[in-house]
BALO-55240 format. One record per atom (N, C-alpha, C): y, z, x negated. Coordinates in steps of 0.02 Angstrom, whole numbers, plus 50000, padded with zeros to 5 digits. Each point is the difference from the previous one (the first is absolute). Layout:
N
YZX...
END
This chain:
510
622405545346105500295003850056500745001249986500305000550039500784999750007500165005749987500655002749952500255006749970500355002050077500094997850027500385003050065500095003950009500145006050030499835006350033500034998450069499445003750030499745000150064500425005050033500334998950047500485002150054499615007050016499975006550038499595004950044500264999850051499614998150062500235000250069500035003550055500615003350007500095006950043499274998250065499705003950033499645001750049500214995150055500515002050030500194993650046500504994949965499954997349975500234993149971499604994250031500074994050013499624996450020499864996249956499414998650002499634997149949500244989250006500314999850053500134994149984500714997549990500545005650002500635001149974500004998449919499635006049990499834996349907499674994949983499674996250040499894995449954500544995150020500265000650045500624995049999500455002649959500175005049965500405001649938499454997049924499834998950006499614997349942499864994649965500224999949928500004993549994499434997650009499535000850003499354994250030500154996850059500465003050040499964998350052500884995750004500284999049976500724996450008499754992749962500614997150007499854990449987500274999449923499574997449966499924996249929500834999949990500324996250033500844999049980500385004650019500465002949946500505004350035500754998150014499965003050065500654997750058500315004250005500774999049993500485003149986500155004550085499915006649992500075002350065500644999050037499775000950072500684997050026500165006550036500805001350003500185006650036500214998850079499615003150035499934995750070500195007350029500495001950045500225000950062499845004950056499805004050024499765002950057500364998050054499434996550043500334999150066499945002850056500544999250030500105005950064499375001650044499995003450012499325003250030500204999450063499824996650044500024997450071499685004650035500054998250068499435005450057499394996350002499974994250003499324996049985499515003149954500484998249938499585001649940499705007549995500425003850032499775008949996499274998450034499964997750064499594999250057499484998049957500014993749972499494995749949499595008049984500595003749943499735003549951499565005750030500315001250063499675008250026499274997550032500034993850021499364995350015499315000749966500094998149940499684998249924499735004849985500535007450006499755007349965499505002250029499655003549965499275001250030499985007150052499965000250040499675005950050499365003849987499865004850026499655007149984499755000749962499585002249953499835004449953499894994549965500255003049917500014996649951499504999649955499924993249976499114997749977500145001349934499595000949947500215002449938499324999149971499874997549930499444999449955499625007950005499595000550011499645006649966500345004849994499945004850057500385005249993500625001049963500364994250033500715000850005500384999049902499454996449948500164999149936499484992349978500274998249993499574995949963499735001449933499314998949987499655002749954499784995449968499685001749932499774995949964499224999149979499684995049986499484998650015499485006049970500175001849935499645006349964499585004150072500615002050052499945006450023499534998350030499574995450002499204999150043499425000449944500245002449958499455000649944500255007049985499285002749991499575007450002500305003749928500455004849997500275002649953499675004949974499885005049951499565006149985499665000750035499294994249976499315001250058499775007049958499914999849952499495004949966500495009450039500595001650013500065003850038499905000950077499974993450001499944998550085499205001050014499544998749956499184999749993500015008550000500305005049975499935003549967500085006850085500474997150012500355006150063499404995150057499814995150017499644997550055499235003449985499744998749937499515004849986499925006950020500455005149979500095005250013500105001250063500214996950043500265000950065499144997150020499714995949995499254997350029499525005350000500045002549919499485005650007500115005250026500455002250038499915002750061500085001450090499974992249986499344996550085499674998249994499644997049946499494996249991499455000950052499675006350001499605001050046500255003250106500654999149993500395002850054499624998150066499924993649992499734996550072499314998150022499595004349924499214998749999499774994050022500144995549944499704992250011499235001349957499554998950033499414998949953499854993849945500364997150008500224992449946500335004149937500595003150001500375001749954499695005849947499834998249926499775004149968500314999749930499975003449979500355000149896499354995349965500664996849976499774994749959499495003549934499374996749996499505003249950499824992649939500455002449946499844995349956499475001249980499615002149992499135001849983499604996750033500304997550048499334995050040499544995049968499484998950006499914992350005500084995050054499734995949948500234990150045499725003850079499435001650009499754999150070500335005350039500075004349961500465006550029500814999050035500114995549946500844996549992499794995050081499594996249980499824993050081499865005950046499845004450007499755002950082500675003150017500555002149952500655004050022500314991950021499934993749975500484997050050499704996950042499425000449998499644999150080500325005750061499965006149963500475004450052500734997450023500314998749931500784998450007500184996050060499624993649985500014993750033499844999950068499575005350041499804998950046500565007350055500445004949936500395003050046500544995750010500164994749951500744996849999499854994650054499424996950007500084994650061499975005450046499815006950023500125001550067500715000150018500355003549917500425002150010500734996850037499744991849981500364996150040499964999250063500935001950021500184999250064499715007050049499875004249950499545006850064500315006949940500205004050052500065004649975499545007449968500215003349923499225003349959499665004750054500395003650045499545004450044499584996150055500034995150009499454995450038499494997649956500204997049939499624995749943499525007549997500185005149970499615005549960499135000650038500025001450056499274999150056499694993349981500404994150011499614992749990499685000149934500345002549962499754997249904499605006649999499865005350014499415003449994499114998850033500234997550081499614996750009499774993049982500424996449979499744994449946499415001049927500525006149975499655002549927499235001050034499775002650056499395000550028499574995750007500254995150022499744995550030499894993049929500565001549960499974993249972500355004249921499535003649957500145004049947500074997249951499744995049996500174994149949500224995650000500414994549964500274994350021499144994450014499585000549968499414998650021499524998750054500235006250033499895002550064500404994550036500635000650001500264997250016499884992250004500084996449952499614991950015499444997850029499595004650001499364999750038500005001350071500555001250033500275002750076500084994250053500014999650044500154994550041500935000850023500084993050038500785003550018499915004050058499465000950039500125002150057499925006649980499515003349955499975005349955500885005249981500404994349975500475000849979500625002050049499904995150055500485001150047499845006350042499435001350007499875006350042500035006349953500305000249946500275006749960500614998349994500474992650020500625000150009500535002950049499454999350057500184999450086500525007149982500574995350024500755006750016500264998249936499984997349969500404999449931500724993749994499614995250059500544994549993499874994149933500224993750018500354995949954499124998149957499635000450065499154996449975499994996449961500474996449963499814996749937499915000949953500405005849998499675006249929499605000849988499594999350043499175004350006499524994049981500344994550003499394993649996500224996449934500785003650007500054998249899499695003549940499995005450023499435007949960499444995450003499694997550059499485000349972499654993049965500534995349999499924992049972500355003549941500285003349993500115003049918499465004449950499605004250048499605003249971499264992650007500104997350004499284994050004500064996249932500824998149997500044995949947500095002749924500125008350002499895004949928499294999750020499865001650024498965000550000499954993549969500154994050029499774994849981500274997549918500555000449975500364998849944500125004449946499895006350044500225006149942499575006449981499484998350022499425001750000500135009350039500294999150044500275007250057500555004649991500344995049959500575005349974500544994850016500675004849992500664994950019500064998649945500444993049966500234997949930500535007849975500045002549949500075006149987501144995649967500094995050035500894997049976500144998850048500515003950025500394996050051499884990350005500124997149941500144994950012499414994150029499525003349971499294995550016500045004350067499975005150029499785002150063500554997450049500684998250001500344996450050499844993650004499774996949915499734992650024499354998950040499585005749989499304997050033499735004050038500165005450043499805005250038500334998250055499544998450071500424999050066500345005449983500574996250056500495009950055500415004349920500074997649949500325004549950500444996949964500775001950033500554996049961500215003149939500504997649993500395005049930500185007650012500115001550045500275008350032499215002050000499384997950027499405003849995499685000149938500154994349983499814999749924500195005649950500625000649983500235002549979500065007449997499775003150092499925007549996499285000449975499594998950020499014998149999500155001449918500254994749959499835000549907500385005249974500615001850049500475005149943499895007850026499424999350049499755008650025499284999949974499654994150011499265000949968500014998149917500364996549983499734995349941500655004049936500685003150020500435001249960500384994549973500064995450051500344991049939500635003050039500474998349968500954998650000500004995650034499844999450055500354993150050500375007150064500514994750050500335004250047499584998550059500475003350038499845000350087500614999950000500214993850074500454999650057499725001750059499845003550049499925000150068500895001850029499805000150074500615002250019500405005649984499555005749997500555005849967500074998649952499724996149954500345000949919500504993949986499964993250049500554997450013500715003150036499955004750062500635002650006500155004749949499605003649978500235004449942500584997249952499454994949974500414997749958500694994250015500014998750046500394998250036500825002550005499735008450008500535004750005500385001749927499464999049959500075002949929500384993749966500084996350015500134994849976500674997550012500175001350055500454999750070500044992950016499454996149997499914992150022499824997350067500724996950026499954999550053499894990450004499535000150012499854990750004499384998150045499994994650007499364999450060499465003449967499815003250036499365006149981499444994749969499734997250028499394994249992500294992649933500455000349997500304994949954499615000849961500014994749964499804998349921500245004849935500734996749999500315005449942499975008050014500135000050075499855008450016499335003649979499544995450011499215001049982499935001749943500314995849941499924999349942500455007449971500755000450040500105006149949499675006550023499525001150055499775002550020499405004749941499684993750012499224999949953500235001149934500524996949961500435002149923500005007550018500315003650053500095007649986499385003050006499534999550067499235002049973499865000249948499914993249948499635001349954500395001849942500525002249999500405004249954499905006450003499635002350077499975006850005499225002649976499584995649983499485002249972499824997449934500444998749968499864997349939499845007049952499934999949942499775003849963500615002649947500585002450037500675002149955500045004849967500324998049940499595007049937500485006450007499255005350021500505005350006500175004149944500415005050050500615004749950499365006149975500335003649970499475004849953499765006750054500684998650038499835006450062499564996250050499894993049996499574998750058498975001749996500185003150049499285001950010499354997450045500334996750059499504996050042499764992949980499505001150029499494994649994500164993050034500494994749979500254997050035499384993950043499515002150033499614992650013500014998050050500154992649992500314996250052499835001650074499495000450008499395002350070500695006050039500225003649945500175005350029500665000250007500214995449976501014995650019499944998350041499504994450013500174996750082499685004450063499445001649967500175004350084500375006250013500385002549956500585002250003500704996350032500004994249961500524996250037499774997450088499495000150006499804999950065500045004850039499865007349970499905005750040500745001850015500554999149950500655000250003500404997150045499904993450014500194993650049499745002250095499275003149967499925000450096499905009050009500215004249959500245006750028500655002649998500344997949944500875001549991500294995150026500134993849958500414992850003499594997750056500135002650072499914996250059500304994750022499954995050056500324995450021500655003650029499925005850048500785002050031499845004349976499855005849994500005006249966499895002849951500184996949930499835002349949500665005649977499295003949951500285007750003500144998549909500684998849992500444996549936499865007749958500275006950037500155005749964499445002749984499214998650010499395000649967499814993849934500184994950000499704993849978500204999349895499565001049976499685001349930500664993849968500174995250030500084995149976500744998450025500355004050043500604999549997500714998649979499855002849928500655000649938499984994349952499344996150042500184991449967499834994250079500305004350028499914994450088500724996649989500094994750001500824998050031500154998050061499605001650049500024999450067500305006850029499765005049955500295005150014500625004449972500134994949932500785000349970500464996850051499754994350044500654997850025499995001950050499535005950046500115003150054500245005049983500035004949933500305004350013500794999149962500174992849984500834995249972499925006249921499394997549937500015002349957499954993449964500094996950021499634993949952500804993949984500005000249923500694995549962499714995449970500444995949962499734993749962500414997449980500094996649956500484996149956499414991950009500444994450024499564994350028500274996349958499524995749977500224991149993499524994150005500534995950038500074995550040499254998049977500114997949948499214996749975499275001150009500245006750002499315004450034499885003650038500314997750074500015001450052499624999650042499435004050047499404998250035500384995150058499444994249997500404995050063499194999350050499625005350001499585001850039500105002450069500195006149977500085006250047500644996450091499785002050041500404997550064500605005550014500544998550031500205004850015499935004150065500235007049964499925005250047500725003250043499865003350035500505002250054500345004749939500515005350034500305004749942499765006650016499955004149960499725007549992499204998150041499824997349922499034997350006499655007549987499654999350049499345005049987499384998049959499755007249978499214994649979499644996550037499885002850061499904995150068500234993949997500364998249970500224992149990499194998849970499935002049959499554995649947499355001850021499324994249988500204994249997500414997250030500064992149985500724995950062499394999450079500245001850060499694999250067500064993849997499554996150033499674993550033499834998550063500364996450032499754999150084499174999149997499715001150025499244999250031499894994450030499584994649972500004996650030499585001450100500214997750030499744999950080499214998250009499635005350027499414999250017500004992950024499304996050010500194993450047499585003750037500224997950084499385000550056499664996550010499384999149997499454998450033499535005050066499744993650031499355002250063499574998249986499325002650001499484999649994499615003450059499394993450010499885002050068499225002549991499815007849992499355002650002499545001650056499464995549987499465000750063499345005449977500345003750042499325005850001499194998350028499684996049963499434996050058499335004649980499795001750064499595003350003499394997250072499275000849951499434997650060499675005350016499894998450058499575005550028499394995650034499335003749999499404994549995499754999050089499664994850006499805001150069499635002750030499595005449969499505007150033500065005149974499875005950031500005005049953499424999049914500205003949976500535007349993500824996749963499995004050058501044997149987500284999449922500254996049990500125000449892500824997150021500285002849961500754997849994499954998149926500144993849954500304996549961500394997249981500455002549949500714993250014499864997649909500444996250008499974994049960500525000849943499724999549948500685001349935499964993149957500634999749959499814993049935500415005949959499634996849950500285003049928500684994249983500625002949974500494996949991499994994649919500144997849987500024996049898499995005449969499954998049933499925003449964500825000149948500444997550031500534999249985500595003650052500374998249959500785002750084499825007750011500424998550045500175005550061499555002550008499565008250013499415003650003499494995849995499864998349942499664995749961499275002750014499234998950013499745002149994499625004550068500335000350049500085007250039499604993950085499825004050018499514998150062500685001250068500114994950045500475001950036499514993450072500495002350072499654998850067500254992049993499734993150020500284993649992500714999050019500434997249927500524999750025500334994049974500724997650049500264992649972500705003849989500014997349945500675000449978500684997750011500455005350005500824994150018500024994550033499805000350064499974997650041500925000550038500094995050027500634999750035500135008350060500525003249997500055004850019499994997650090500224997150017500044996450074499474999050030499324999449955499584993750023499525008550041500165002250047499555006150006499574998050072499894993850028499774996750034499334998549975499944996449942499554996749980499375007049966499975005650019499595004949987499034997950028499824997250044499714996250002499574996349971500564994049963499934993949968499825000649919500345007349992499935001149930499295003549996500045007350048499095000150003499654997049986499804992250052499604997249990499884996249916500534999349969500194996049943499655004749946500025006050003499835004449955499325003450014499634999150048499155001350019499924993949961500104993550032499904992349961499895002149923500525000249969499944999949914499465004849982499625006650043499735005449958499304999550037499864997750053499455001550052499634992249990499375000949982499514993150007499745000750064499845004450037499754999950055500234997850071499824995050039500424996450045500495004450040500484999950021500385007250060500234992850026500075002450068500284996350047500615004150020500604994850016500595002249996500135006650048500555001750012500185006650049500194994850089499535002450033500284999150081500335007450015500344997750032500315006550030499665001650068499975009349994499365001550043500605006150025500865002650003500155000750028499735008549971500265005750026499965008049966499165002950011499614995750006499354999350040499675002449900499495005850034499574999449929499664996149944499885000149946499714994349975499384999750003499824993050016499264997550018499764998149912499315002749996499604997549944499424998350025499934991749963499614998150012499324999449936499334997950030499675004149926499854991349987500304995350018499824993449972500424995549960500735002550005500484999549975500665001349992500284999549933500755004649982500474996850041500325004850016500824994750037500615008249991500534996649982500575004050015500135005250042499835003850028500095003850055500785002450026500455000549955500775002750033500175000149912500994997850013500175000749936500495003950024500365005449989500425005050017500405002449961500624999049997500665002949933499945007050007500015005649947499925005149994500505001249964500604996850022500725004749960500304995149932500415006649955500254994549957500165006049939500295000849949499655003249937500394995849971500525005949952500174997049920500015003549964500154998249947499785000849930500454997949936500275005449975500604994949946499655001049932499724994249979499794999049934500624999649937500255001449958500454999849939500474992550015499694995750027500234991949995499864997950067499635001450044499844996250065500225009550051500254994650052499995005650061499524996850074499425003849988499584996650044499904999850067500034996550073499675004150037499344996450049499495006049976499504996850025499624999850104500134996250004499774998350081499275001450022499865005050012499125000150004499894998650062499344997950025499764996150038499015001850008499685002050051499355002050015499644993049986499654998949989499524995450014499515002250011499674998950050499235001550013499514995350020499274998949971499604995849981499395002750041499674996150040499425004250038499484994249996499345000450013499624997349982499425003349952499334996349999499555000349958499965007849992499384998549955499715009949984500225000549901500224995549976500245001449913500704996250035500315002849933500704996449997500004993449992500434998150002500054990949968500124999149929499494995550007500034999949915500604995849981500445003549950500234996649956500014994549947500424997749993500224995349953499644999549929499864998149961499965002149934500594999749939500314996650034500825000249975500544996150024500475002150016500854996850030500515000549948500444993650006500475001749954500535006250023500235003449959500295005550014500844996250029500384995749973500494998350024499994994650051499524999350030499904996250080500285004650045500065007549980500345003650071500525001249978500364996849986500975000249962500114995550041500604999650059500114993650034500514995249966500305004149944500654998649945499804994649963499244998549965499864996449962500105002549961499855006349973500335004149917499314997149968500065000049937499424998449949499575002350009499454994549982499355004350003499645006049971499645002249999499685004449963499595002049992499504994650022499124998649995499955003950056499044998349999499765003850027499505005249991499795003850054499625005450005499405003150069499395002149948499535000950051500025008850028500675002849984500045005750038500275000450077499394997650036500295001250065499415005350020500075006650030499455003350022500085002550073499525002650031500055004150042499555008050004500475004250018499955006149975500085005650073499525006750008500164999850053500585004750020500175002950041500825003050018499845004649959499595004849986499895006349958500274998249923499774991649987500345000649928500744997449981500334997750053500344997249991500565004649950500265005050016500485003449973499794998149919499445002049985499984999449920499904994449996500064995250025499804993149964500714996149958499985003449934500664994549975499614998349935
END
C-alpha cells in the first residue's frame, strides 16, 4: 500500500474534482504546463453559463455532507440494546396482545413448539392488518384451532371461515399447508432454527422465521419487517432504494448486530434475549418511529439516530474520498427524518373488468327455492381458495354488449345439464318449465370496484336466471379454471368446486 497521505474532503467538495487532482487520475507522462490566458467573457458565453447553472433547490448527498460508509453500521449496540430494553419494559403489555409474553427459559421442547405455534400464527395475521383487529381473530383461532395439530387436521374451508374479514386469504391456506407439513415432517412442532423453518415450512420467510425462533426458541437471528426497516433506516440515515439489494443487506447487518450477545458492562443488569430486542425494535418502529409522525423527543434510541443529527444540523465529519458511501441518493436541503427511508413511486394499479354472473334457478313448481351458483377459485393467486358467483376475467372493457354471450359461455363450462339458450320474452315474467332448463332473462345489475394492492378492479355484475326442472342442474364434475380468462393467462388446472347453495347461505360461503 502506498505511504501517501490521504487528502480529507471538506463536506461539499466534489467528489469528482479530486479525483481529477489525483495522481491516479492524470497521464503516465509529464507535460510541461502551459500558461494560457483568460478570455474575454462575451454576452454569448455569460448566456451559455447562466444556461448550464442549475435552478431551484439544491441537490446535495445526504443531508447536505457526504458521509462515509462506517455511518451505516450500528455503533454502541450494547448501549443502544440497553436504553431500547428499558424503554420496552415499559409497554410491553400497553396494547394487550395475547401473543406477547416474557420469555421463559425453563420451558421444554413441547412447551418451547406450542409458544411458536402461537408466535407464528399472530405474525401471519399480523401481516398487512392492523394489532387491534388481529387481537379478536387470534383469540378466536386459539379456540378453534389450540394446537398447531388441530390445526393440520382442518379443512381450508374450516380455515377461511375463522379468516372471513382478515384479508390477503392466502395466509390462511399457507397456515394451514404449513401446519400439515410439521405434522407430517416434524412430528407437530415447528423446526425449533430459523434456518430449517424458512427452508421447509410453507408461508415463513426470513422476517417470520426469525421472530417465531428468537421469541419462542431464544436463537440470535433478526427481524426486518417494515417498522424495523424504517427504523433502522432512520438510524442509519440510509437513503437508497428501500428494496435494493445492498440496502437489504445493510439493513439485515444492523438487525443482527442488534441482537447479538454483546458483553456487558458490570452495571448491566437486563436480560438481553433476543425475543425481546426485536419486538422491541418492532414495537418502537410502529408506535414512536412512525411513517409521518414519529414522536423523535420520546424515542429510546435517539442519541444514536443520524437521521435525526442531520435534522436537527448536529451531525460533522472529517471524509475521505476512499470511503465515501456511493449508495445513498441525493436529498433536497434541510432533510427531515421524513426523508428516510428514500420514497418510491408506486407502481400503478393495472385495470382490469371482470364480468360476474349472478346465476340463479328457480324450479318449475312449488315450493319456491332460490339457488345460486358458486365455484371455488385455485388454490393459488388472487383469493386463492375462496367460493365466488361465475366469473371471466379481464375481459376487454368495451366489450359490454356481449353480456349475453359470455353467460351462455360460462353455464357451458360448469352446467352438464342441457339449458337452451335465452329467447327474449320482453319484461314479461319468467316461465318455468318442469321438462326443461332454459335461460330465462340475463340482466346487468350495476358495476362494483375494488382496489386490490396491484390490480384495480371493476366488476360488471349481471342476473342470470335459470328456470326449469324440480333439482338444479347438475353440474360438471370438473372445468378448467382458466377457460373463463378471455386473456389466455396460464392455466391453473382444474377443479370440482362448483356448488349450488341456497340464498340463505350464500353470505357465508367463502
Amino acid at each position: 500500500m502506498s505511504g501517501r497521505r490521504k487528502r480529507a474532503v471538506s463536506p461539499n467538495e466534489d467528489a469528482e474534482e479530486y479525483c481529477t487532482a489525483s495522481p491516479e487520475c492524470s497521464d503516465s507522462e509529464y507535460t510541461k504546463p502551459v500558461r494560457r490566458h483568460a478570455s474575454k467573457v462575451t454576452k454569448r458565453k455569460k448566456q451559455r453559463r447562466e444556461e448550464n447553472e442549475p435552478h431551484g433547490p439544491v441537490l446535495y448527498h445526504n443531508a447536505g455532507t457526504k458521509h462515509l460508509k462506517s455511518l451505516h453500521i450500528l455503533a454502541s449496540v450494547a448501549s443502544m440494546q440497553n436504553s431500547l430494553l428499558l424503554w420496552y419494559s415499559t409497554v410491553r403489555d400497553a396494547r394487550g396482545m395475547p401473543w406477547r409474553k416474557p420469555f421463559d427459559p425453563t420451558l421444554g421442547p413441547s412447551e418451547k413448539a406450542q409458544r411458536a405455534y402461537e408466535v407464528w400464527i399472530s405474525e401471519i395475521m399480523l401481516q398487512q392488518t392492523q394489532v387491534a383487529t388481529v387481537i379478536p381473530y387470534y383469540n378466536t383461532w386459539m379456540k378453534k384451532f389450540p394446537t398447531l395439530s388441530h390445526l393440520a387436521s382442518s379443512s381450508i374451508d374450516d380455515v377461511n371461515a375463522l379468516w372471513k374479514g382478515l384479508g390477503y386469504y392466502s395466509r390462511a391456506s399457507r397456515l394451514l399447508a404449513g401446519a400439515q407439513k410439521a405434522v407430517k415432517e416434524y412430528g407437530g412442532k415447528l423446526p425449533d432454527n430459523a434456518r430449517e423453518m424458512e427452508a421447509n415450512i410453507p408461508g415463513i420467510g426470513r422476517y417470520s422465521a426469525g421472530a417465531i425462533c428468537s421469541i419462542a426458541y431464544g436463537e440470535r437471528v433478526p427481524v426486518l419487517d417494515g417498522n424495523v426497516h424504517r427504523l433502522l433506516s432512520r438510524i442509519l440515515a440510509l437513503h437508497s432504494p428501500p428494496k435494493g439489494k445492498a440496502t437489504l443487506n445493510i439493513l439485515w447487518d444492523a438487525a443482527t448486530a442488534m441482537v447479538q450477545n454483546v458483553d456487558n458492562t458490570d452495571t448491566d443488569t437486563l436480560e438481553k434475549n433476543p425475543g425481546d430486542i426485536n419486538q422491541a425494535l418492532i414495537e418502537l418502529g410502529s408506535t414512536v418511529c412512525k411513517v409521518r409522525e414519529p414522536s423523535c423527543e420520546s424515542c429510546p434510541l435517539r442519541p444514536w439516530c443520524n437521521a435525526y443529527a442531520f435534522q436537527s444540523g448536529n451531525f460533522s465529519t472529517v471524509l475521505d474520498i476512499e470511503d465515501l458511501c456511493t449508495l445513498c441518493e441525493p436529498l433536497l436541503a434541510n432533510p427531515s427524518v421524513l426523508d428516510y427511508p428514500m420514497k418510491v413511486d408506486r407502481k400503478k394499479a393495472r385495470a382490469e373488468v371482470d364480468v360476474v354472473s349472478v346465476v340463479e334457478w328457480c324450479p318449475a313448481s312449488p315450493p319456491a327455492r332460490r339457488m345460486f351458483l358458486l365455484v371455488r377459485r385455485p388454490d393459488k393467486g388472487l383469493l386463492a381458495g375462496l367460493y365466488e358467483f361465475p366469473t371471466t376475467s379481464n375481459v376487454s372493457s368495451n366489450g359490454e354488449d356481449n353480456h349475453i354471450e359470455l353467460a351462455s359461455e360460462q353455464i357451458k363450462l360448469l352446467i352438464a345439464s342441457p339449458i337452451s339458450s335465452l329467447h327474449p320474452r320482453g319484461d314479461s315474467e319468467p316461465e318455468c318449465h318442469p321438462d326443461h332448463y332454459h335461460i330465462v332473462h340475463v340482466r346487468s345489475a350495476g358495476k362494483i370496484q375494488h382496489v386490490f394492492s396491484h390490480i384495480k378492479k371493476t366488476y360488471r355484475v349481471q342476473w342470470v336466471l335459470i328456470g326449469g326442472g324440480r333439482e338444479p342442474p347438475r353440474l360438471k364434475a370438473s372445468f378448467p379454471n382458466n377457460s373463463l380468462d378471455q386473456k389466455g393467462q396460464k392455466s391453473t388446472g382444474r377443479s370440482p368446486q362448483a356448488i349450488w347453495i341456497p340464498i340463505e347461505g350464500v353470505a357465508e360461503a367463502k
